[in-house]
TINUNU-482523 format. One record per residue: residue in one letter; z, y, x negated of N, C-alpha, C in turn. Coordinates in steps of 0.1 Angstrom, whole numbers, plus 5000, padded with zeros to 4 digits. Layout:
AZYXZYXZYX;...
end
This chain:
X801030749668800130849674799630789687;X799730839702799530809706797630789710;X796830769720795430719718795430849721;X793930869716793130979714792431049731;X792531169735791331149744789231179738;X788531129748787531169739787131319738;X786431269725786331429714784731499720;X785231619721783831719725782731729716;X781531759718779931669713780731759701;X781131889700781631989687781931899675;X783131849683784231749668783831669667;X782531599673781731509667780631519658;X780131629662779231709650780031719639;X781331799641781431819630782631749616;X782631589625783431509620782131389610;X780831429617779931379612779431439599;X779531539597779531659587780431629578;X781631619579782631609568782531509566;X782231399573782031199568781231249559;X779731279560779031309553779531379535;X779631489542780231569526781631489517;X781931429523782831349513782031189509;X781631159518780831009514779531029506;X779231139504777431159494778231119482;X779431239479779931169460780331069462;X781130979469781530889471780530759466;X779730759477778330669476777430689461;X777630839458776930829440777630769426;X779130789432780530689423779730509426;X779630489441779530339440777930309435;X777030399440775530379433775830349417;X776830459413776430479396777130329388;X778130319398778530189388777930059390;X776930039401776229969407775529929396;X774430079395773430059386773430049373;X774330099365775029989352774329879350;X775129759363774329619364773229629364;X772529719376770929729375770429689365;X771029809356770029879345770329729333;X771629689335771729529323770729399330;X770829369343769929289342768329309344;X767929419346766529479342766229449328;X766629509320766329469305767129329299;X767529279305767629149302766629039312;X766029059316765229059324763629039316;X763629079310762629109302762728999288;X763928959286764028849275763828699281;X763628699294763328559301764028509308;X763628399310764528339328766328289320;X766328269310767628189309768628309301;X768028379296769328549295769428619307;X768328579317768828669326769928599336;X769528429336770828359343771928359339;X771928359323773128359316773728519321;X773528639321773928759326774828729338;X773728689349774028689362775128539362;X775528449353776728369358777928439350;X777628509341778728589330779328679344;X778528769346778928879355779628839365;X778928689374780028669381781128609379;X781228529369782628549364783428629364;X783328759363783628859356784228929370;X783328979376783229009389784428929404;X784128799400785328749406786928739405;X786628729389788328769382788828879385;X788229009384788529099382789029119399;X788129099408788629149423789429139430;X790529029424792029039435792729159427;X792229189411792729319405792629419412;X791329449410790729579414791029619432;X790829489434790929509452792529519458;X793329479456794829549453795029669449;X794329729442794829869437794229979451;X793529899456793229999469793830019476;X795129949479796330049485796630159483;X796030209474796430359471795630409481;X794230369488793830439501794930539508;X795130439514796030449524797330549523;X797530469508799030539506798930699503;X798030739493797530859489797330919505;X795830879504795631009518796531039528;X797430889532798130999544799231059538;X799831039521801031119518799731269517;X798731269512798631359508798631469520;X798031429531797431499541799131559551;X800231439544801731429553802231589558;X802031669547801831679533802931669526;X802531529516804331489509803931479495;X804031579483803931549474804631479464;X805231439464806731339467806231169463;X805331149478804831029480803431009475;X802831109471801731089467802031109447;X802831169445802831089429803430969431;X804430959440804930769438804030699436;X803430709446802230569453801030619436;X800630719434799730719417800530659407;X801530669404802430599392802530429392;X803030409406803130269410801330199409;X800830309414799730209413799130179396;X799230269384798930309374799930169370;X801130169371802330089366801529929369;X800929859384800429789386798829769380;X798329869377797329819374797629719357;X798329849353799029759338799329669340;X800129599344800929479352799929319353;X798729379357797729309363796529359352;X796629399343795429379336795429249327;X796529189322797129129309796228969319;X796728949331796628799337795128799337;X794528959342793628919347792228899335;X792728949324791728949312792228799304;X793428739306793228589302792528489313;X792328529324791628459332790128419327;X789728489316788328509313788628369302;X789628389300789628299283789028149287;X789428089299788627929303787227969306;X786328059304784828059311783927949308;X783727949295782627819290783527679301;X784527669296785327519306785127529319;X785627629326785027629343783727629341;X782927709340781327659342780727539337;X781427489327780627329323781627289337;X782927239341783327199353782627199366;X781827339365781327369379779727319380;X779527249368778227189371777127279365;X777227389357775727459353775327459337;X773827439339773427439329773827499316;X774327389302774527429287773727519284;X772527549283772027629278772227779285;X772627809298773527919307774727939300;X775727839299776627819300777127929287;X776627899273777127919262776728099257;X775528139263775328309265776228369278;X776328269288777428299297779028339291;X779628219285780928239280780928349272;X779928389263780128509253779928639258;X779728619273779728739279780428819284;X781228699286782228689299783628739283;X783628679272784628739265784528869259;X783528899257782829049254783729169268;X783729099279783829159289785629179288;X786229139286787829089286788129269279;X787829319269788529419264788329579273;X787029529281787029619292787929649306;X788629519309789529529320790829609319;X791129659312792329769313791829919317;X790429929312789830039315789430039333;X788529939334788229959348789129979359;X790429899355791729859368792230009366;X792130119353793030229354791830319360;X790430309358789530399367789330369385;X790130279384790430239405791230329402;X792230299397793530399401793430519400;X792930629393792630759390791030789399;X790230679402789530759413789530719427;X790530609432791030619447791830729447;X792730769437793830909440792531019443;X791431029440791031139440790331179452;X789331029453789531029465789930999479;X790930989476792330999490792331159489;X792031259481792431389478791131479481;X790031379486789031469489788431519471;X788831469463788131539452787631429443;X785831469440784831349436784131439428;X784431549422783631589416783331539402;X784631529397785031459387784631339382;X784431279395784231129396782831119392;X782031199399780631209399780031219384;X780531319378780631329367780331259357;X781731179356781831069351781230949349;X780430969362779530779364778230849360;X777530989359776431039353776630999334;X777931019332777930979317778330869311;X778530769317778930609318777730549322;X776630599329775030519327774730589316;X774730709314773530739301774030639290;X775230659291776330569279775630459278;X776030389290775130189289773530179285;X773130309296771930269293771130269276;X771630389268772030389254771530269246;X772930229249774030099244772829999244;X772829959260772029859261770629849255;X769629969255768529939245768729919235;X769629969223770129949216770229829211;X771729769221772029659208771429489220;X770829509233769729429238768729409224;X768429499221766529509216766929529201;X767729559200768029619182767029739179;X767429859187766529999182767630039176;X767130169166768030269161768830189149;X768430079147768929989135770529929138;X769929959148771629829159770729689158;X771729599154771429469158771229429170;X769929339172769529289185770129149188;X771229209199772229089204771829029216;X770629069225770828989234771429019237;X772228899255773128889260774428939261;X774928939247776028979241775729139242;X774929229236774729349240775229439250;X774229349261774829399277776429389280;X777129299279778429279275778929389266;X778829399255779029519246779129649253;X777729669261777729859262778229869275;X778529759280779629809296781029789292;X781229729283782829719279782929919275;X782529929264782030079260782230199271;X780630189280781030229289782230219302;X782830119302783830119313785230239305;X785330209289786530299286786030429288;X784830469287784330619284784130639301;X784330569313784830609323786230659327;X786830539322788330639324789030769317;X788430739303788330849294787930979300;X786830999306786131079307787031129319;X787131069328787431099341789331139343;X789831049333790831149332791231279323;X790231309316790331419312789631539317;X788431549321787631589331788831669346;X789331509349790131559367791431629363;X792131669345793431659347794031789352;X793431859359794032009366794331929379;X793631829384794231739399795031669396;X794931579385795831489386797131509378;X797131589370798531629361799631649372;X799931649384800931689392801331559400;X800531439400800831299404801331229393;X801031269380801531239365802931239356;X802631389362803431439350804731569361;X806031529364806431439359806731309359;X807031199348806531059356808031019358;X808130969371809130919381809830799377;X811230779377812030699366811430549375;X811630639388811230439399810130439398;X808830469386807630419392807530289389;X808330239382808730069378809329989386;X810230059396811129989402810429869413;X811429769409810329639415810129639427;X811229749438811329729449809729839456;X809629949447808630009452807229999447;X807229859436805729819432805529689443;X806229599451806829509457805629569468;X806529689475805829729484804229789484;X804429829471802529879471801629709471;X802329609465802029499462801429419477;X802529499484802229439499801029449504;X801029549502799729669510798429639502;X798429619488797329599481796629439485;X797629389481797429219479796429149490;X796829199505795629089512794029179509;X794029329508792829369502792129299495;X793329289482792629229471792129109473;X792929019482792528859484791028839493;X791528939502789828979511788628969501;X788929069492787929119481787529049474;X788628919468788528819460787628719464;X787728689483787328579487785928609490;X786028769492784228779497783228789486;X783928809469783228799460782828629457;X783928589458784028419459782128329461;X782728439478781928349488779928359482;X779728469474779028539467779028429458;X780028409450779828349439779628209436;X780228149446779527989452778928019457;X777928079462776328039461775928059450;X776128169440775328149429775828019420;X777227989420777227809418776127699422;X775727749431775627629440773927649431;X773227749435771727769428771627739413;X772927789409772627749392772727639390;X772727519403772727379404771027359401;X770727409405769027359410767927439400;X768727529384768027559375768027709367;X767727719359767727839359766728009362;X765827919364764527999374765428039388;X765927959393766327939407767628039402;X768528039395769628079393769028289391;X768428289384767728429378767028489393;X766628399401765528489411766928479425;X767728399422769128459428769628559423;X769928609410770728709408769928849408;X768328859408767528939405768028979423;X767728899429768428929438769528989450;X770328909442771828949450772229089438;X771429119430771329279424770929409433;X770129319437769429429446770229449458;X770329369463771429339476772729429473;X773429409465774229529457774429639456;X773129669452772929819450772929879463;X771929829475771929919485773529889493;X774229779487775929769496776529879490;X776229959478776930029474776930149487;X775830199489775630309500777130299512;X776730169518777830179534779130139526;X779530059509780830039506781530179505;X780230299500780730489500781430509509;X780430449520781130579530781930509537;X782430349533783430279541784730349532;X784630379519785930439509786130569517;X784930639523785730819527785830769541;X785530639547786030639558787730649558;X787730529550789330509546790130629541;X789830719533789830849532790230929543;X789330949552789230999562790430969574;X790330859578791530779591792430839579;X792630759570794130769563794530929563;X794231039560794431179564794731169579;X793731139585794231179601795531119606;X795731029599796930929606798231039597;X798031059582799131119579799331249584;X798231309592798531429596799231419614;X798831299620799831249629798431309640;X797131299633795931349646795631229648;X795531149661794731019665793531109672;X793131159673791931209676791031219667;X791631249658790631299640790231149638;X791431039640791230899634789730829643;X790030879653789630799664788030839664;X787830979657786331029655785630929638;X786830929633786130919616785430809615;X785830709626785430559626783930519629;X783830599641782330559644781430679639;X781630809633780730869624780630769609;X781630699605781430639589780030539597;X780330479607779930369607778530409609;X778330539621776630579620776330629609;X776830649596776130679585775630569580;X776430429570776430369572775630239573;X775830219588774830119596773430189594;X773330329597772130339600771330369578;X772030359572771230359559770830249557;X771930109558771329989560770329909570;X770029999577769029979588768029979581;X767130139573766330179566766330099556;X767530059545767329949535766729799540;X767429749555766629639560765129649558;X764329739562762929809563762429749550;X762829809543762229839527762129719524;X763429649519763529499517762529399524;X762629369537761029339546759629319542;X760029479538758629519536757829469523;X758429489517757829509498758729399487;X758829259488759729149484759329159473;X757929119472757329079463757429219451;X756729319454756829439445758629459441;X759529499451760729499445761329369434;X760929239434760529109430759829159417;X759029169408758229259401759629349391;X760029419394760829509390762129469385;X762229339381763229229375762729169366;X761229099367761128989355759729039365;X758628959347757628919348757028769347;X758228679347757928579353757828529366;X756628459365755828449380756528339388;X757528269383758028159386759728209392;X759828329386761428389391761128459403;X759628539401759228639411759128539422;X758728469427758528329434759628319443;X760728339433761928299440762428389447;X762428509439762928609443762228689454;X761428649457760528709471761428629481;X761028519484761528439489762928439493;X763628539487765428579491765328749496;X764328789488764628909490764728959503;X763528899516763628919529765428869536;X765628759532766828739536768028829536;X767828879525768728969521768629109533;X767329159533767329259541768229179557;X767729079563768529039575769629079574;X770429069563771729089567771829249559;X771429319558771629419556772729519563;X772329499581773229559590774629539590;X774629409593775829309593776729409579;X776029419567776929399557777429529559;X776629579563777229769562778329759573;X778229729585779129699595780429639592;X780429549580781729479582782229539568;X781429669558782529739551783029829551;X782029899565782830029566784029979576;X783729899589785029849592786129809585;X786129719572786629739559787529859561;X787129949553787430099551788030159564;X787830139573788630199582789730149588;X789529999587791129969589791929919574;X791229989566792230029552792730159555;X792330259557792930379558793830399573;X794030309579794930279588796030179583;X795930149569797130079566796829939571;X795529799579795629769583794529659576;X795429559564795329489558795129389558;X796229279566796129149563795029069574;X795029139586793929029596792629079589;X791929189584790529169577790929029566;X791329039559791728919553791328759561;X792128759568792128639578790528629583;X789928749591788528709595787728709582;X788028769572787028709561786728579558;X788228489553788028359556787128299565;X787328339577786928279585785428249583;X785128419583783528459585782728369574;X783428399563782828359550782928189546;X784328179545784128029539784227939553;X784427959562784727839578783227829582;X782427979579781227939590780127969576;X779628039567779128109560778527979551;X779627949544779727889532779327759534;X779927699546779227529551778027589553;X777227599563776527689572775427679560;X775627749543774627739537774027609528;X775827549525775627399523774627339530;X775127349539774327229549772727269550;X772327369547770727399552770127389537;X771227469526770427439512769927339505;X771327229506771427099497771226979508;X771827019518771626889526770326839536;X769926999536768426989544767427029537;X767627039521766427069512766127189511;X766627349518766327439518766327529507;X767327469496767327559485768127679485;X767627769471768427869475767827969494;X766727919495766528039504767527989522;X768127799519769027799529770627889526;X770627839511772127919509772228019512;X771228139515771028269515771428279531;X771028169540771128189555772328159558;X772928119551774728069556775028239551;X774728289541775028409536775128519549;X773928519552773528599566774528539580;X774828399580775228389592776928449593;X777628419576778928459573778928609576;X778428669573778228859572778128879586;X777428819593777528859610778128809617;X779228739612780428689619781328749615;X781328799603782228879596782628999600;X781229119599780829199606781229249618;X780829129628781029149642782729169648;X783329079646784529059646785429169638;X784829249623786129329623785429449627;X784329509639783829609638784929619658;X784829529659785929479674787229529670;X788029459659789329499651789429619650;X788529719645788829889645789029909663;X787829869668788029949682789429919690;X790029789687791229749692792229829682;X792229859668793429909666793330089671;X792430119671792330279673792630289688;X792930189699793030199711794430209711;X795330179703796530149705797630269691;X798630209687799130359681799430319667;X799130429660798630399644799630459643;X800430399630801530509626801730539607;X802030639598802030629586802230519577;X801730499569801930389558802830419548;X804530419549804830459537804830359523;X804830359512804830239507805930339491;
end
């Protein structure tokens, strides 16, 4: 496609309009599964400083394993919307089969990855008494990963397809589900045994199958035609090879920025478990509001990827900087809030006075980078839906572990700062990160995008 000329105030209005109407479900998909977590470490939260650290090292376990999975199957971005928009229905059941075929493929490694937990975290230096509600978390969690990797795959197809109703749906009955669960067998109501730890583990495994469940039976008047009938080569090595291509530096991006996340919380659950808990009370929160700009970085990608398969560089060329004024500017207003109210949002985790302490004390940091983060996901998302994979990859690295990750070493452990230095290497990674691939879109959209076949 050759470059766009610029678009009249019209098709900017009303490119802002459609970002909009496809990123609200979108953004309630990533709120709802967000809040899940919320809602587990809130009432775990409430059993004291060392279930709730033990939660928040389980999860990242959990969370990091899972993300070169999950984050590879997001080639279906790309691949879906622009077959769909080509319009090639052809290529858009390949690219759903292949990715369904992969997700299989990749659930088996990725749920034995869980089996060393207790051994890596005694390795990694954190507290026995974390350690041992940690590992039972983290295995509780293992029978859930076939579910989650096959709900990427049936709700990127949908939304590459513009269709989230389903979706929406779905994540309204997968919280009521946990939330349930969780009082339940947390607290032992209703004559459920009170498991603790293990609980929370329990009703998201639960809940993750009664997501895909639900959602594919719910979407199957959309999706029975990417299904059924199912294509002899959706195995063929040569064309999972290629989706493999397309997925894989996503996934590694995904993997590394969860990583970079997750050595810091290494690094704090160095220094205790107070300090570990008013980190994760935290980087929970920090989460929830990424869910907003990660929405509408997914209908960005959505978005470009249609325009590109419809061969409009004008459409592409508009979708980028409306994702991004949505976006940026939500994270703006969440900067605000966070600023403003540490302590009270702090409160709303634990009523220990000793976690709340901590957790004040991060929470402002967290808002700083608030911008930054929305900036470098919807950029994310838009040079995914351009097919344009491996250099976000590369500046992640960079951003994260070259400048980020020393950057917080050095101010936390080596200049005494604690967690509230590790948080500033956090902040300095995300706006290096940020900056640099929000440059990457404007350079690729200047020049000529062409279809992604895979």
């Amino acid at each position: 496609m050759p470059r766009p000329a610029p678009a009249p105030p019209s098709a900017w209005r009303a490119e802002l309009t459609e970002t909009r109407r496809l990123a609200l479900p979108v953004v309630a998909v990533q709120v709802g599964v967000m809040l899940m977590g919320v809602v587990d470490t809130m009432m775990v939260g409430r059993l004291g400083a060392v279930p709730l650290a033990a939660v928040a090292l389980g999860s990242l376990y959990v969370y990091n394993v899972t993300a070169l999975a999950s984050g590879t199957l997001l080639a279906l971005d790309p691949v879906v919307a622009q077959a769909a928009r080509a319009p090639d229905a052809r290529g858009v059941a390949s690219g759903v089969q292949r990715g369904a075929v992969l997700a299989l493929l990749l659930a088996l490694p990725t749920a034995l990855a869980m089996l060393p937990a207790a051994a890596v975290l005694r390795a990694l230096g954190q507290p026995e008494e974390v350690v041992v509600p940690a590992a039972r978390f983290v295995a509780l969690s293992m029978p859930g990963v076939p579910a989650m990797l096959g709900f990427v795959v049936l709700r990127q197809t949908l939304q590459a397809m513009h269709e989230t109703r389903a979706i929406v749906a779905t994540i309204v009955l997968a919280n009521l589900v946990n939330l349930i669960l969780d009082w339940m067998l947390i607290f032992g109501r209703l004559g459920a045994p009170a498991l603790g730890t293990d609980g929370t583990a329990a009703a998201t495994t639960v809940a993750r199958w009664t997501m895909l469940l639900a959602l594919l039976a719910t979407a199957w008047p959309k999706l029975r035609p990417t299904l059924v009938p199912w294509r002899r080569d959706a195995a063929r090595e040569t064309g999972l090879a290629r989706l493999a291509r397309v997925g894989a530096p996503i996934g590694l991006q995904q993997f590394l920025e969860y990583s970079a996340f997750g050595a810091v919380g290494l690094l704090v659950g160095h220094l205790g478990a107070v300090a570990m808990a008013g980190h994760q009370a935290t980087i929970n929160l920090a989460s929830l509001t990424y869910m907003v700009p990660l929405g509408v970085g997914a209908a960005a990608a959505a978005r470009v990827g249609r325009a590109v398969g419809a061969g409009d560089a004008a459409a592409a060329g508009r979708a980028a900087p409306a994702a991004r004024t949505w976006g940026i500017g939500f994270m703006a207003v969440s900067a605000a809030v966070l600023l403003a109210a540490p302590r009270a949002l702090a409160r709303l985790y634990t009523p220990d006075p000793a976690v709340i302490a901590v957790t004040a004390a991060l929470i402002p940091l967290a808002g700083v980078f608030q911008v930054f983060d929305g900036l470098q996901v919807v950029s994310l998302g838009v040079l995914r839906g351009l097919g344009d994979t491996r250099a976000p990859m590369v500046i992640n690295i960079v951003g994260f572990w070259l400048i980020g990750i020393p950057t917080g070493v050095w101010l936390g452990l080596s200049r005494g700062m604690g967690p509230a230095g590790l948080w500033i290497g956090l902040v300095v990674g995300l706006a290096a990160t940020g900056v640099v691939l929000g440059a990457r879109v404007r350079n690729r959209l200047r020049g000529e995008v062409r279809r992604l076949v895979a």
